[in-house]
C-alpha positions as CSV (number, residue, x, y, z in Angstrom):
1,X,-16.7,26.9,0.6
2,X,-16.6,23.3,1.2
3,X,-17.4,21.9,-2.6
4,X,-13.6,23.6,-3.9
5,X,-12.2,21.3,-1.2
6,X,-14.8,18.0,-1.7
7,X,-14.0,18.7,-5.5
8,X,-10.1,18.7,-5.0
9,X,-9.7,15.9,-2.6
10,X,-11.4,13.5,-4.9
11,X,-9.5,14.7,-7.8
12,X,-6.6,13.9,-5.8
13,X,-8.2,10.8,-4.8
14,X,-8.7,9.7,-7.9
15,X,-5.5,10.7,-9.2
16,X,-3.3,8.5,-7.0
17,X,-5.3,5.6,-5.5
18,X,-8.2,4.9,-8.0
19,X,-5.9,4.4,-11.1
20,X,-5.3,1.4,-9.6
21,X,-9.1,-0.2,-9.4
22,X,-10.1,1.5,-12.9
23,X,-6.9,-0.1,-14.4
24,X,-8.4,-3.8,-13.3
25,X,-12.2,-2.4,-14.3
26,X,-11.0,-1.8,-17.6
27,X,-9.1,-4.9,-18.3
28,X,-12.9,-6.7,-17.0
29,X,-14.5,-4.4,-19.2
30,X,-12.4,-4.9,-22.3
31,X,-12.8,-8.4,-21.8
32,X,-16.2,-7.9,-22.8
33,X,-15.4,-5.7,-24.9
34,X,-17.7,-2.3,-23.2
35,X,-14.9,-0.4,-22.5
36,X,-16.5,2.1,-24.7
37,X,-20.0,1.8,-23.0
38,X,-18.5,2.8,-19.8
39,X,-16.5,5.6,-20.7
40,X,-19.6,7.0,-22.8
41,X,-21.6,6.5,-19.3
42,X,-18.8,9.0,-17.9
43,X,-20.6,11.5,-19.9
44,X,-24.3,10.6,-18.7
45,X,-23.4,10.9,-15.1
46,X,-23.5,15.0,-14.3
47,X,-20.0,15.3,-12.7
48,X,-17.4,18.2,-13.4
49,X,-15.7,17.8,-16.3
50,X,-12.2,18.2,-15.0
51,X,-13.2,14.8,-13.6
52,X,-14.2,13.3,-16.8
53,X,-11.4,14.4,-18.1
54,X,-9.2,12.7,-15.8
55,X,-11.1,9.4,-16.4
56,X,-10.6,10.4,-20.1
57,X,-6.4,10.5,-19.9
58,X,-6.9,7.4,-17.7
59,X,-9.0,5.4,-20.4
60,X,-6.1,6.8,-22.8
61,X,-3.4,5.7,-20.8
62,X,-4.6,2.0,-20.4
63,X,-5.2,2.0,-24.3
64,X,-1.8,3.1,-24.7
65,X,0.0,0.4,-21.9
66,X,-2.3,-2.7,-22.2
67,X,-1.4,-2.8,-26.0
């Protein structure tokens, strides 16, 4: 009963407060230009995929504002 809850909160987590340290991550990452390597590592790592595709918008969304 507990994993719903665990699975929720760190959506919600994820959704409001780590946007902030992926945003910087990415901006070190795409200095080296791995950006790509670390969202294909998303995939590699067994979490749910409704969390993957969070990450996915996310990667999206810098694409779309850091250009």
């Amino acid at each position: 009963m507990g994993v719903p809850l665990l699975k929720s909160s760190f959506v919600l987590f994820h959704h409001f407060v780590a946007p902030f340290s992926l945003v910087f991550w990415f901006h070190i990452l795409n200095l080296y230009g791995v950006h790509l390597f670390s969202l294909l590592s998303i995939y590699k790592i067994n979490i749910s995929r409704d969390v993957a595709f969070v990450k996915l918008i996310d990667f999206m969304l810098l694409i779309v504002f850091s250009n």
